[in-house]
CHARMM-style PDB file with segment names, atoms N, HN, CA, C and O in Angstrom:
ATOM      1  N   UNK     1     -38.339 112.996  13.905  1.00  0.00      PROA
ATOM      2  CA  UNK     1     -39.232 112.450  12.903  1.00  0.00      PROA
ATOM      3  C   UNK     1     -40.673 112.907  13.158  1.00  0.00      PROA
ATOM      4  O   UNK     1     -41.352 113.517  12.332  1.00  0.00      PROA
ATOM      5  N   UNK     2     -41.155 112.471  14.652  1.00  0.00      PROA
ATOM      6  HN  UNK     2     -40.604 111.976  15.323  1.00  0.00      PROA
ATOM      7  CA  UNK     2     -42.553 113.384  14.539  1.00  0.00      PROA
ATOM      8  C   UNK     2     -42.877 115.192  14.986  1.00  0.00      PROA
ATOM      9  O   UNK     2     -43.783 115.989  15.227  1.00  0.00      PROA
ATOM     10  N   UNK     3     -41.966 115.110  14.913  1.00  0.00      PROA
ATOM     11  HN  UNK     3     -41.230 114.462  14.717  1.00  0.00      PROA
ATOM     12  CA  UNK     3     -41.855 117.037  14.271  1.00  0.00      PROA
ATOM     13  C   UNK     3     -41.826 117.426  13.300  1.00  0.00      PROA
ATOM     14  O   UNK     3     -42.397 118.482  13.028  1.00  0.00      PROA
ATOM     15  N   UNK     4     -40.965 116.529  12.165  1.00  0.00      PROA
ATOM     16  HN  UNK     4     -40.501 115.671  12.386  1.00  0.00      PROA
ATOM     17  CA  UNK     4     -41.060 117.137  10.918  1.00  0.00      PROA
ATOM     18  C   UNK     4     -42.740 116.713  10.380  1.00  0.00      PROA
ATOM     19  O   UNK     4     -43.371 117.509   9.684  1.00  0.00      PROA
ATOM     20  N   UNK     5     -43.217 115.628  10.728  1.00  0.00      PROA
ATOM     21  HN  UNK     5     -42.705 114.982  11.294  1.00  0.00      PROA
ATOM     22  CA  UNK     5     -44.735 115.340  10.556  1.00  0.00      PROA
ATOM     23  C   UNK     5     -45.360 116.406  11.097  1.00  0.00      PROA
ATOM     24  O   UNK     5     -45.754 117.296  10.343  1.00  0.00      PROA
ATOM     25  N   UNK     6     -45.498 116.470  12.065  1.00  0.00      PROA
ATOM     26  HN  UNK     6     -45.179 115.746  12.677  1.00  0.00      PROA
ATOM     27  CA  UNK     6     -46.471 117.658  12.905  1.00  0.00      PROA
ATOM     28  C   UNK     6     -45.719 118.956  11.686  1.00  0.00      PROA
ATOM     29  O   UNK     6     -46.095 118.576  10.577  1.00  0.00      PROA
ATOM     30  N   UNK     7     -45.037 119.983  11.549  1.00  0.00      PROA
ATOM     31  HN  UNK     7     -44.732 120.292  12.450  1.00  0.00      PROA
ATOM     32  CA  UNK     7     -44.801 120.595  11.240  1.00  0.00      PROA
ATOM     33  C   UNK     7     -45.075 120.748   9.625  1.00  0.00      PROA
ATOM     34  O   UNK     7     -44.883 121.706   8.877  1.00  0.00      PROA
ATOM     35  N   UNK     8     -45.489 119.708   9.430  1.00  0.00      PROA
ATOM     36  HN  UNK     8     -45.645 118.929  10.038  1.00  0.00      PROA
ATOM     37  CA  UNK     8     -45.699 119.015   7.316  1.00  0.00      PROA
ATOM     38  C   UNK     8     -47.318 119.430   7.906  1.00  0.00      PROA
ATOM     39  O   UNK     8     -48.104 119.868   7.066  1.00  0.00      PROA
ATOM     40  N   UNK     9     -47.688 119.315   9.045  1.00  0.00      PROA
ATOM     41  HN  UNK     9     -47.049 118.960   9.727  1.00  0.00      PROA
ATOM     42  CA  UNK     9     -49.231 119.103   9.044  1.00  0.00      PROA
ATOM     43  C   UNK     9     -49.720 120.504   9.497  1.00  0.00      PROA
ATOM     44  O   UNK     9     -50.742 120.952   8.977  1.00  0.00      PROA
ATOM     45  N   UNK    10     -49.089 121.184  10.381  1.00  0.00      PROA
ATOM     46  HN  UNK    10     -48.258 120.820  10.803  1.00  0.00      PROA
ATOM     47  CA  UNK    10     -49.378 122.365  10.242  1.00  0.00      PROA
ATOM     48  C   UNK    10     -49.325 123.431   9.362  1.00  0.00      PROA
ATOM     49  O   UNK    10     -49.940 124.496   9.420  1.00  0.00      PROA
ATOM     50  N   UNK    11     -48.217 122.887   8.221  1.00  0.00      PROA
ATOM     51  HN  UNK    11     -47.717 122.022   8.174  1.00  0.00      PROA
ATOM     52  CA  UNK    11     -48.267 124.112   7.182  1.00  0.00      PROA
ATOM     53  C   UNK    11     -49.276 123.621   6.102  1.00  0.00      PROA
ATOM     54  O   UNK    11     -49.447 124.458   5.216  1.00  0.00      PROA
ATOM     55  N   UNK    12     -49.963 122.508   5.964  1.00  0.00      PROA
ATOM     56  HN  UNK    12     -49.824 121.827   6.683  1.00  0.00      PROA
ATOM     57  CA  UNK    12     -50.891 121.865   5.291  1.00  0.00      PROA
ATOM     58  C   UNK    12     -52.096 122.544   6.105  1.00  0.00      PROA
ATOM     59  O   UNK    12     -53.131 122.315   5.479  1.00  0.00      PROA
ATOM     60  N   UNK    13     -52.332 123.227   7.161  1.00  0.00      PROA
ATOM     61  HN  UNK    13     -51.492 123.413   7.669  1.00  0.00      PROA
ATOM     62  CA  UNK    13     -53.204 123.660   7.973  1.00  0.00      PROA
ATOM     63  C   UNK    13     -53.210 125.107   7.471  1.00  0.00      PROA
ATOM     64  O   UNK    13     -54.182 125.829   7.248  1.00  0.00      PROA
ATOM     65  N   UNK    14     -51.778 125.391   7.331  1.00  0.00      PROA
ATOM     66  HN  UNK    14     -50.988 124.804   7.512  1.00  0.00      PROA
ATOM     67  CA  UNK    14     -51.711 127.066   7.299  1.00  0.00      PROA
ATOM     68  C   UNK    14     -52.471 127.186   5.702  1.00  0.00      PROA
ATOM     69  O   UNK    14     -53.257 127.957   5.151  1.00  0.00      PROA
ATOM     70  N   UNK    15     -51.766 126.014   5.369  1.00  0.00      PROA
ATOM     71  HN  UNK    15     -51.127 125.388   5.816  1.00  0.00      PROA
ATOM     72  CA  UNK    15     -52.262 126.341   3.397  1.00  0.00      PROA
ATOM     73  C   UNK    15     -53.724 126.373   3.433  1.00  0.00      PROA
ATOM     74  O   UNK    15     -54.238 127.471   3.218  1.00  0.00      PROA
ATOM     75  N   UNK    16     -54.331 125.584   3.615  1.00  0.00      PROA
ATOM     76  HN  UNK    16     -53.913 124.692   3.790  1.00  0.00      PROA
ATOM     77  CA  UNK    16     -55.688 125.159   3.831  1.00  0.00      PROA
ATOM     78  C   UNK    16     -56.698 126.554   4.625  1.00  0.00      PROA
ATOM     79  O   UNK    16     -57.913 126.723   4.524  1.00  0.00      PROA
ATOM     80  N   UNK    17     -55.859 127.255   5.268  1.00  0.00      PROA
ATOM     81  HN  UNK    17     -54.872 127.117   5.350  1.00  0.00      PROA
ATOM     82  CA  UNK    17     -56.616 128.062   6.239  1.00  0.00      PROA
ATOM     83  C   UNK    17     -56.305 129.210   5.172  1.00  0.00      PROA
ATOM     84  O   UNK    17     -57.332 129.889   5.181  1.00  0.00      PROA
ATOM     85  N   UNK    18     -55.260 129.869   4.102  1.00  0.00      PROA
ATOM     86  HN  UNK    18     -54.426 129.318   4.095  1.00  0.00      PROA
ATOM     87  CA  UNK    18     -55.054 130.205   3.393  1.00  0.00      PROA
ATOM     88  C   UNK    18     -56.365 130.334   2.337  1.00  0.00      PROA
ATOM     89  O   UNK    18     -56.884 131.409   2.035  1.00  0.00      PROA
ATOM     90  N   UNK    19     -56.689 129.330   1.960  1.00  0.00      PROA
ATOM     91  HN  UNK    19     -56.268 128.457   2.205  1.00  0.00      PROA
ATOM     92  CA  UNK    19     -57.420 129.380   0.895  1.00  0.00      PROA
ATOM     93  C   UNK    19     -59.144 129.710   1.262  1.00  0.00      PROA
ATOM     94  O   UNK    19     -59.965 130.445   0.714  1.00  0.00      PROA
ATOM     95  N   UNK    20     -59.209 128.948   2.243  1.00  0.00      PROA
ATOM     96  HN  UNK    20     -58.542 128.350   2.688  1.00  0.00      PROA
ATOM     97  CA  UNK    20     -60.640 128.961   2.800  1.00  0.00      PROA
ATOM     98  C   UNK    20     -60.956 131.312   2.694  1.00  0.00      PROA
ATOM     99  O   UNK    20     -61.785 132.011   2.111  1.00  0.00      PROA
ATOM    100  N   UNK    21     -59.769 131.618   3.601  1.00  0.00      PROA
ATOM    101  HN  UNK    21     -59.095 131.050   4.075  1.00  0.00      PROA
ATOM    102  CA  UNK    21     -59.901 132.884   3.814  1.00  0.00      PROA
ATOM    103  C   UNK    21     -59.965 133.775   2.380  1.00  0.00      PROA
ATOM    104  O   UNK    21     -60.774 134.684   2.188  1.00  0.00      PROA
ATOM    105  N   UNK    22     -59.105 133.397   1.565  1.00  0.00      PROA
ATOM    106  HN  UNK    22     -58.448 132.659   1.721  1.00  0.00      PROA
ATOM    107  CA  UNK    22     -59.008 133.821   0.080  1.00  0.00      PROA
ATOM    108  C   UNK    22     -60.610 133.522  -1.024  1.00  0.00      PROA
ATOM    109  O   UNK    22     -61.227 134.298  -1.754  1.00  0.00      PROA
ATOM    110  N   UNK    23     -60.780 132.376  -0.759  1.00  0.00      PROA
ATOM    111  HN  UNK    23     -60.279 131.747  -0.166  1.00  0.00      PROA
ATOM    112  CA  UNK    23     -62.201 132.117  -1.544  1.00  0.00      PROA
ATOM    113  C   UNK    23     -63.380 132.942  -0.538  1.00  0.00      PROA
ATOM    114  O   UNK    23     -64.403 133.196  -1.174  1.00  0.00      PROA
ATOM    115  N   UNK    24     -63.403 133.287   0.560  1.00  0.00      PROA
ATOM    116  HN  UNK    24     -62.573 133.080   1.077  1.00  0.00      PROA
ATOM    117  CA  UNK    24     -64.527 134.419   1.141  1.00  0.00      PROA
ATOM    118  C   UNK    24     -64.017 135.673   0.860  1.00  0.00      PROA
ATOM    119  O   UNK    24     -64.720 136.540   0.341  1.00  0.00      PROA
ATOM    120  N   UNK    25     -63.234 135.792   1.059  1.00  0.00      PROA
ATOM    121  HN  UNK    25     -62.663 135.088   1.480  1.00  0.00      PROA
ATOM    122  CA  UNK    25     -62.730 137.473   0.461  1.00  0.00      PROA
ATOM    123  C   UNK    25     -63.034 137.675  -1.196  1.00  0.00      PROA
ATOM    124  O   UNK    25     -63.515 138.671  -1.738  1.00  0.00      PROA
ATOM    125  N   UNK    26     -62.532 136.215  -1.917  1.00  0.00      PROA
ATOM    126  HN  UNK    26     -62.141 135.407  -1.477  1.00  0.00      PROA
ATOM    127  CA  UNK    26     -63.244 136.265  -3.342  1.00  0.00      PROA
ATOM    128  C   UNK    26     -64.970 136.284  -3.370  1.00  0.00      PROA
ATOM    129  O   UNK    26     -65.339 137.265  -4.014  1.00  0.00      PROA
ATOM    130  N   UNK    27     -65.611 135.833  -3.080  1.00  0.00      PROA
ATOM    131  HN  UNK    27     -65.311 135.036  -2.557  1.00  0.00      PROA
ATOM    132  CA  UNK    27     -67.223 135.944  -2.763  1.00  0.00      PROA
ATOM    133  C   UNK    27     -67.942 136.849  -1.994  1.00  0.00      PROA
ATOM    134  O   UNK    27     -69.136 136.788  -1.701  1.00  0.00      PROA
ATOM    135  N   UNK    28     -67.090 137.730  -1.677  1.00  0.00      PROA
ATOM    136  HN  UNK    28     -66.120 137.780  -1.915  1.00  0.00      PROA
ATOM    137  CA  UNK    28     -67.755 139.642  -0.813  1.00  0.00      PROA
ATOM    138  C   UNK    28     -67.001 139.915  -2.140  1.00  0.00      PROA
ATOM    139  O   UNK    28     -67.677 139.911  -3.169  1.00  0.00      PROA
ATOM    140  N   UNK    29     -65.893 140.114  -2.209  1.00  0.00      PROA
ATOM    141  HN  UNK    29     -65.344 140.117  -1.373  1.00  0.00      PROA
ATOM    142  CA  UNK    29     -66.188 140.776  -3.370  1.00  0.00      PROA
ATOM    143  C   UNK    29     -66.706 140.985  -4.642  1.00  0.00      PROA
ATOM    144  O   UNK    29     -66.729 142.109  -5.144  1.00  0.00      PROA
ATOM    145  N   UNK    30     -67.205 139.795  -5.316  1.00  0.00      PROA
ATOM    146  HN  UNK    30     -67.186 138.882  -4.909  1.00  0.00      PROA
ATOM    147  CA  UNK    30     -67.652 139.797  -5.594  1.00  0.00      PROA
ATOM    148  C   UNK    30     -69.551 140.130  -5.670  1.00  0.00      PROA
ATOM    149  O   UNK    30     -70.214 140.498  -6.640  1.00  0.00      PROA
ATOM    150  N   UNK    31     -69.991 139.831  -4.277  1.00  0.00      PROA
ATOM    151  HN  UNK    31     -69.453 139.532  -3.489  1.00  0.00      PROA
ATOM    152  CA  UNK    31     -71.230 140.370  -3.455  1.00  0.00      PROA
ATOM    153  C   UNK    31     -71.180 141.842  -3.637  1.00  0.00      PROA
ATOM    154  O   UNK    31     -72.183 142.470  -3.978  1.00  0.00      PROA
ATOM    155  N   UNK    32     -69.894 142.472  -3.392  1.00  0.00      PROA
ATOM    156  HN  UNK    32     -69.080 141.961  -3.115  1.00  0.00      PROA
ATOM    157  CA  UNK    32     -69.965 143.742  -3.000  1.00  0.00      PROA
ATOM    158  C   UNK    32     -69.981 144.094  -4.889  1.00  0.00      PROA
ATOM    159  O   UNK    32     -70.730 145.062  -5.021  1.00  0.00      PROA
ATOM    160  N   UNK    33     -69.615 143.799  -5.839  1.00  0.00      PROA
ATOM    161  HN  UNK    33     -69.006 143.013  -5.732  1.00  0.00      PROA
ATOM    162  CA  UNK    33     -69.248 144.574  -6.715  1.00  0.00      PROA
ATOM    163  C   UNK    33     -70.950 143.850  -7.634  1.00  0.00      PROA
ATOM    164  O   UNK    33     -71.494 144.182  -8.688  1.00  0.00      PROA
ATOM    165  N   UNK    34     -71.068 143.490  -7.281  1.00  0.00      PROA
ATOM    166  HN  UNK    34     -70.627 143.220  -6.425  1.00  0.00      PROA
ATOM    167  CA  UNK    34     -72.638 143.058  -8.176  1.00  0.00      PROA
ATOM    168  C   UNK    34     -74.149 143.800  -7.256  1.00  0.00      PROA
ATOM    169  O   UNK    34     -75.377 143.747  -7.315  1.00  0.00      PROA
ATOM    170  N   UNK    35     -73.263 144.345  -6.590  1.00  0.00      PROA
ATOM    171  HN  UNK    35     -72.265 144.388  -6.541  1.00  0.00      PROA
ATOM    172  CA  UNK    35     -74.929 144.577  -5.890  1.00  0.00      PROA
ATOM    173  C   UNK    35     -75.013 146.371  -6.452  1.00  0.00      PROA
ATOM    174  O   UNK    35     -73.979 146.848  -6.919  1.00  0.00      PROA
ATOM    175  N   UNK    36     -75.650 146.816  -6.406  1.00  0.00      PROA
ATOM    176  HN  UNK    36     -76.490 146.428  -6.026  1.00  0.00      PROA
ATOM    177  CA  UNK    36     -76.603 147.716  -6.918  1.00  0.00      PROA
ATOM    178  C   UNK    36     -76.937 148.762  -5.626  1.00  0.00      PROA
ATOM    179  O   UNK    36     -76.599 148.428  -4.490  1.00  0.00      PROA
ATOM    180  N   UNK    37     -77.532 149.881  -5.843  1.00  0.00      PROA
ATOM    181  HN  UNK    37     -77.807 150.153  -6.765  1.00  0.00      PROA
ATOM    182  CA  UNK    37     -78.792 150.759  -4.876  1.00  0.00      PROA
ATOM    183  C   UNK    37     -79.674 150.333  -4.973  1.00  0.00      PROA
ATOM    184  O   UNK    37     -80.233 149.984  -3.933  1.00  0.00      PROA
ATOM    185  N   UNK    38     -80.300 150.113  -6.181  1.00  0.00      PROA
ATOM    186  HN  UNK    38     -79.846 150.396  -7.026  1.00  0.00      PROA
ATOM    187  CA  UNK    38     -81.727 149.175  -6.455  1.00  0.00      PROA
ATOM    188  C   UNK    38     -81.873 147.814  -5.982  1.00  0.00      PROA
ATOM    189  O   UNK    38     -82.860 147.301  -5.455  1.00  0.00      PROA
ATOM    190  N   UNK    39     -80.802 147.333  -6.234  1.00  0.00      PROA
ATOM    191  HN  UNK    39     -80.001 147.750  -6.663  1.00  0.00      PROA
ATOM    192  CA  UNK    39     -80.708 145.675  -5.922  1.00  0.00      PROA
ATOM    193  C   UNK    39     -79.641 145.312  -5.004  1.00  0.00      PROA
ATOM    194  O   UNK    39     -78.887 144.460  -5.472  1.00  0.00      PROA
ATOM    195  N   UNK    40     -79.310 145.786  -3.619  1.00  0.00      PROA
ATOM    196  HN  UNK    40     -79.923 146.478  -3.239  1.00  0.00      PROA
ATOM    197  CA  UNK    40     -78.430 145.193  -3.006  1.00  0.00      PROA
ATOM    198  C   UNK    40     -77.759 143.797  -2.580  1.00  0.00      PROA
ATOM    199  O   UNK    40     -78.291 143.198  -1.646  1.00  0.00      PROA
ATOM    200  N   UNK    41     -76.864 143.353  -3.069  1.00  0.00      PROA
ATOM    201  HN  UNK    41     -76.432 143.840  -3.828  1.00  0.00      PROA
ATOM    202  CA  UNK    41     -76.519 142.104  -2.907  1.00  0.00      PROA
ATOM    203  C   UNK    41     -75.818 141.442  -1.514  1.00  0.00      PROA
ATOM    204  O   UNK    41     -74.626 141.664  -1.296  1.00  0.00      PROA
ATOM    205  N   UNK    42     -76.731 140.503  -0.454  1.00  0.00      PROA
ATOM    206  HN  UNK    42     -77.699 140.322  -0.630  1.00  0.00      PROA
ATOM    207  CA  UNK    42     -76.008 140.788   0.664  1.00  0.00      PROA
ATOM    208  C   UNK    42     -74.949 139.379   0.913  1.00  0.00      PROA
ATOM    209  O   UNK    42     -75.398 138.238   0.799  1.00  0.00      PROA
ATOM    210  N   UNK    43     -74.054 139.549   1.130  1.00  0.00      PROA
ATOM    211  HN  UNK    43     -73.689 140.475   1.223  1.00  0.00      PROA
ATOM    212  CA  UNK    43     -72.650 138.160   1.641  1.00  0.00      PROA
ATOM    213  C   UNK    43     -73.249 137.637   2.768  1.00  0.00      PROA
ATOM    214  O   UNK    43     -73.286 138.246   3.837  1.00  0.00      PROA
ATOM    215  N   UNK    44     -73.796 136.366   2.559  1.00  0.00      PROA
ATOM    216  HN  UNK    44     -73.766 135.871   1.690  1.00  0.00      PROA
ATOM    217  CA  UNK    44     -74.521 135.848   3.346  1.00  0.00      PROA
ATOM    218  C   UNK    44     -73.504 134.250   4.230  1.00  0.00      PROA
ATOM    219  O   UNK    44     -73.257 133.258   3.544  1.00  0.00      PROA
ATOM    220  N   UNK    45     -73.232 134.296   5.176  1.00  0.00      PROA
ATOM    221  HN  UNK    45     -73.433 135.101   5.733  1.00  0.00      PROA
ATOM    222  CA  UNK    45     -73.080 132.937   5.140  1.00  0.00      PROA
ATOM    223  C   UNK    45     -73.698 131.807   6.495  1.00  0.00      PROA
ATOM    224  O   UNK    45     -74.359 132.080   7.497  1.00  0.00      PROA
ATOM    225  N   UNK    46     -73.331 130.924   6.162  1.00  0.00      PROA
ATOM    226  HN  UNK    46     -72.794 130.702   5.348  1.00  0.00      PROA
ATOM    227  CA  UNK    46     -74.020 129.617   7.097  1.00  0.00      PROA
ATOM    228  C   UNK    46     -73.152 129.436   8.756  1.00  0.00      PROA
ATOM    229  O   UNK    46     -71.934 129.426   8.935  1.00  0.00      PROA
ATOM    230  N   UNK    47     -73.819 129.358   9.392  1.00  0.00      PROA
ATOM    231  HN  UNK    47     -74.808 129.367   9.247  1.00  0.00      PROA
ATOM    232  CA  UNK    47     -72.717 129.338  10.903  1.00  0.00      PROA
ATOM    233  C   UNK    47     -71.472 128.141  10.610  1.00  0.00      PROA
ATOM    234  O   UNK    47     -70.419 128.228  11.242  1.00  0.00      PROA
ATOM    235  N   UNK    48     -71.652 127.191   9.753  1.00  0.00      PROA
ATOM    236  HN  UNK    48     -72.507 127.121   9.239  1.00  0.00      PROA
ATOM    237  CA  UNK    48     -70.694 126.338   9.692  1.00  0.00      PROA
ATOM    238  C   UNK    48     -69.429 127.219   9.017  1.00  0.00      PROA
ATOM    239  O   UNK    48     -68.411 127.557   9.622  1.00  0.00      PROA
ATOM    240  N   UNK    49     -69.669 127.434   7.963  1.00  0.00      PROA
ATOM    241  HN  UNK    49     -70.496 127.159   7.472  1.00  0.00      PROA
ATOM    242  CA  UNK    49     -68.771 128.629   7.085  1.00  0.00      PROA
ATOM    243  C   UNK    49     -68.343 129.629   7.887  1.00  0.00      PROA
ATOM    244  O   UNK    49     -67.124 129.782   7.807  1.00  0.00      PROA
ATOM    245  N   UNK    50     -69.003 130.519   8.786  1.00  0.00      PROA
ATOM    246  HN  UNK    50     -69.993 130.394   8.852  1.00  0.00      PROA
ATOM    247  CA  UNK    50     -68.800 130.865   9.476  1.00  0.00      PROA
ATOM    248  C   UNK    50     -67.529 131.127  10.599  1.00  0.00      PROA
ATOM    249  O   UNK    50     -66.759 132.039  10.901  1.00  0.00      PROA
ATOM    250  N   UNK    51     -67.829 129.692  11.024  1.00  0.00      PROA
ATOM    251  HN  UNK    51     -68.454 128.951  10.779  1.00  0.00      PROA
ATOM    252  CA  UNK    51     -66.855 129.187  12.061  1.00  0.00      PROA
ATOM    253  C   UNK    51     -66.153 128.428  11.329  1.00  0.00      PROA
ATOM    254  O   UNK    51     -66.241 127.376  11.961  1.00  0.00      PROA
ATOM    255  N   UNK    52     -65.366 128.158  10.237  1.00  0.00      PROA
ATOM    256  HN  UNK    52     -65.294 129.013   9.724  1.00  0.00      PROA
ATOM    257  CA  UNK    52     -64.337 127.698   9.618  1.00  0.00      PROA
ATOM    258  C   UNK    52     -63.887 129.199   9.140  1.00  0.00      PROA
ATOM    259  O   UNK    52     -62.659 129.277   9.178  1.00  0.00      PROA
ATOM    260  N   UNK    53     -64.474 130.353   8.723  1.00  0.00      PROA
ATOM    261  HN  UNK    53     -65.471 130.289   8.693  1.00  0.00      PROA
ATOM    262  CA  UNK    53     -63.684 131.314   8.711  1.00  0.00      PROA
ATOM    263  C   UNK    53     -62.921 132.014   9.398  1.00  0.00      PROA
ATOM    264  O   UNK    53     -61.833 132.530   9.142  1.00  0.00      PROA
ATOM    265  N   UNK    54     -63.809 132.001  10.651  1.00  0.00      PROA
ATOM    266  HN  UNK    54     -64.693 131.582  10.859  1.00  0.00      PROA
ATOM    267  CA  UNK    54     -62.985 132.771  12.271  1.00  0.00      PROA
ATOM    268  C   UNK    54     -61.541 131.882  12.080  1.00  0.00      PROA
ATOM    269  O   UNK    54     -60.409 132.339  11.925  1.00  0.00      PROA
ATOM    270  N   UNK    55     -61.945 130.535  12.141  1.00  0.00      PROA
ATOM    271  HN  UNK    55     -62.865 130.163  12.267  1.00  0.00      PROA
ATOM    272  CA  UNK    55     -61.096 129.432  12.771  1.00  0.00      PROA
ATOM    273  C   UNK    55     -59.642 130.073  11.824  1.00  0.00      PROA
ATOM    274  O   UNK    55     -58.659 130.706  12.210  1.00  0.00      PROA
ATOM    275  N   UNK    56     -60.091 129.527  10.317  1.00  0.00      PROA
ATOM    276  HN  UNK    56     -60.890 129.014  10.004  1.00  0.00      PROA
ATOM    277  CA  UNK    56     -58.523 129.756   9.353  1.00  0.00      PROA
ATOM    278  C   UNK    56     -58.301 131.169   9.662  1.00  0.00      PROA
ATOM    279  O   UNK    56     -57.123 131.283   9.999  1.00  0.00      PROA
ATOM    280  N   UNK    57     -59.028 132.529   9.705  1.00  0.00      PROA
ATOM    281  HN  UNK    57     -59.986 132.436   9.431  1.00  0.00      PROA
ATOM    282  CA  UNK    57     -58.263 133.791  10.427  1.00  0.00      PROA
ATOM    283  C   UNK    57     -57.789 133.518  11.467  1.00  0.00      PROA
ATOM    284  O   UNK    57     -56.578 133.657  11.297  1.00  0.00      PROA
ATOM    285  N   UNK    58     -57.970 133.205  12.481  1.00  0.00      PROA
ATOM    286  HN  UNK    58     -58.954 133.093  12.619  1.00  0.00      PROA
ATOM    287  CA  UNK    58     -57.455 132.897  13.930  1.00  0.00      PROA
ATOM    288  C   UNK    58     -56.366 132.161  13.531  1.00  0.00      PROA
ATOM    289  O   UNK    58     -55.405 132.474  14.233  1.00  0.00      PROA
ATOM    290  N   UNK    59     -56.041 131.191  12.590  1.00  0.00      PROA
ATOM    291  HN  UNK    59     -56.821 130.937  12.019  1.00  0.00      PROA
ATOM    292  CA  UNK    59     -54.886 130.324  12.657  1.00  0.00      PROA
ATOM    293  C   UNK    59     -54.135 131.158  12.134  1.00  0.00      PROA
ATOM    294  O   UNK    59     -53.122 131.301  12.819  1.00  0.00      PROA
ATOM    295  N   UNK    60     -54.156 132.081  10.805  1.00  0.00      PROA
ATOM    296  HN  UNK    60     -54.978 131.964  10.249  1.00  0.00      PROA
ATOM    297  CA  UNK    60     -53.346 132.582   9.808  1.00  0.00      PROA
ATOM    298  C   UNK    60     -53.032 133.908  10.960  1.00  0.00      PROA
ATOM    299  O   UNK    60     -51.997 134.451  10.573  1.00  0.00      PROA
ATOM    300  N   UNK    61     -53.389 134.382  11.816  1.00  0.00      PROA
ATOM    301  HN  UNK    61     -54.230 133.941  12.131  1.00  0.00      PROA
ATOM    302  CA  UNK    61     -52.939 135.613  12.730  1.00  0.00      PROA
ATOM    303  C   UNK    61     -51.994 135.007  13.641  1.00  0.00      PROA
ATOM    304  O   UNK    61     -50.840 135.406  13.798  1.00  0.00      PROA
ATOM    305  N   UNK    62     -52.581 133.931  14.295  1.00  0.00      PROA
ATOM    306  HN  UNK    62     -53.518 133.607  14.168  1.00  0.00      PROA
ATOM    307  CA  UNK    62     -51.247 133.068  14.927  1.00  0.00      PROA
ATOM    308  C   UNK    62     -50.232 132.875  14.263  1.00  0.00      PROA
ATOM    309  O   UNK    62     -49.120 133.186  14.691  1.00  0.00      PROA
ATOM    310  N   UNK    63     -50.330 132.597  13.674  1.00  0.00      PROA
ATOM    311  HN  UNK    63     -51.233 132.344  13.326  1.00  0.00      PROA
ATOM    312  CA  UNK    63     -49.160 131.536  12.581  1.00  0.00      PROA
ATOM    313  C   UNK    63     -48.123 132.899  11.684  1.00  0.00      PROA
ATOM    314  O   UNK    63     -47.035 132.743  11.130  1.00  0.00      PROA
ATOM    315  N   UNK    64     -48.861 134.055  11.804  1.00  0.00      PROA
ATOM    316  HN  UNK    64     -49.745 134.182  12.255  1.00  0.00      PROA
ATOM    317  CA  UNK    64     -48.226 135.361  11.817  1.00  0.00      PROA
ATOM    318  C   UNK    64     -47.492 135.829  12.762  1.00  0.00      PROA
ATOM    319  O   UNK    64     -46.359 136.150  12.405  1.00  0.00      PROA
ATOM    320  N   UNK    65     -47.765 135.989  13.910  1.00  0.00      PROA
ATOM    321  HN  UNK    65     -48.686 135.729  14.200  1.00  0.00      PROA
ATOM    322  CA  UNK    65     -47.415 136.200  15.461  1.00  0.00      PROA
ATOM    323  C   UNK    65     -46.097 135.504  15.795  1.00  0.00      PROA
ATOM    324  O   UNK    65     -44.943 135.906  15.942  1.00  0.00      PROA
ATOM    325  N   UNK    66     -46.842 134.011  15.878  1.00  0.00      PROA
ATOM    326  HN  UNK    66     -47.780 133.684  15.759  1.00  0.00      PROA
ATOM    327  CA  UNK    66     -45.858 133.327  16.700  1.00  0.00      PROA
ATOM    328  C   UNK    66     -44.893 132.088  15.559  1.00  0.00      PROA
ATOM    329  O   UNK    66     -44.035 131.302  15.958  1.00  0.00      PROA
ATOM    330  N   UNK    67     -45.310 132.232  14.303  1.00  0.00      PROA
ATOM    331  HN  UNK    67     -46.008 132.871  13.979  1.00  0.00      PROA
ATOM    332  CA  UNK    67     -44.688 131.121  13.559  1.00  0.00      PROA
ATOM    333  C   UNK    67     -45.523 129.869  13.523  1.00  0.00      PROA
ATOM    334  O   UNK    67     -46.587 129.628  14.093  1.00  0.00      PROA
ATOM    335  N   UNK    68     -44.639 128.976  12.552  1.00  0.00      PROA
ATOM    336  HN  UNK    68     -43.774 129.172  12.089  1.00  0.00      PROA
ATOM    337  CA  UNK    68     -45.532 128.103  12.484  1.00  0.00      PROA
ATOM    338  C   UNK    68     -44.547 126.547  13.003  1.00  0.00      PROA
ATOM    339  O   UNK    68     -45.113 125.487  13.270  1.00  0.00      PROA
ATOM    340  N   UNK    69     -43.476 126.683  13.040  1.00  0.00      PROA
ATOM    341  HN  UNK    69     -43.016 127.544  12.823  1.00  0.00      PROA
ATOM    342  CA  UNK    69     -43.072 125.803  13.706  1.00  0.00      PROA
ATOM    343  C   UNK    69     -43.097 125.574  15.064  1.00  0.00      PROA
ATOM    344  O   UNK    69     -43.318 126.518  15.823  1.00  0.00      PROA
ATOM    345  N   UNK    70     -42.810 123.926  15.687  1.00  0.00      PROA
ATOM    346  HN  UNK    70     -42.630 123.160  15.071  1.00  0.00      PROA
ATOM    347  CA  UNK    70     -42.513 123.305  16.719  1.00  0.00      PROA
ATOM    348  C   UNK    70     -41.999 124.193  17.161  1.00  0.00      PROA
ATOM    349  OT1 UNK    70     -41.480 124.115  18.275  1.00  0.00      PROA
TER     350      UNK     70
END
């Protein structure tokens, strides 16, 4: 019983780490396709953002590797 919990909570982790990584890859590209020679547009982000991005890559490379179950 608390495996199938833990395991409900890690793929709620994987999803979550999923999207975070998908909406920054959506916002460079977008950065990248609006910016200009004249007007360069730079992908800027905040150390908090930051370190929730490493974090959901780091999980989604694990969770590649080694799986995501118990």
């Amino acid at each position: 019983m608390l495996i199938e919990i833990l395991n409900k909570i890690f793929m709620l982790a994987f999803f979550m780490s999923c999207l975070t990584t998908i909406r920054h890859i959506y916002y460079f590209i977008q950065a990248f396709l609006s910016s200009t020679e004249e007007a360069p547009v730079k992908y800027r982000l905040t150390n908090t953002s930051l370190l929730f991005l490493g974090m959901s890559v780091a999980y989604i490379l694990s969770s590649i590797f080694t799986g995501i179950k118990i």
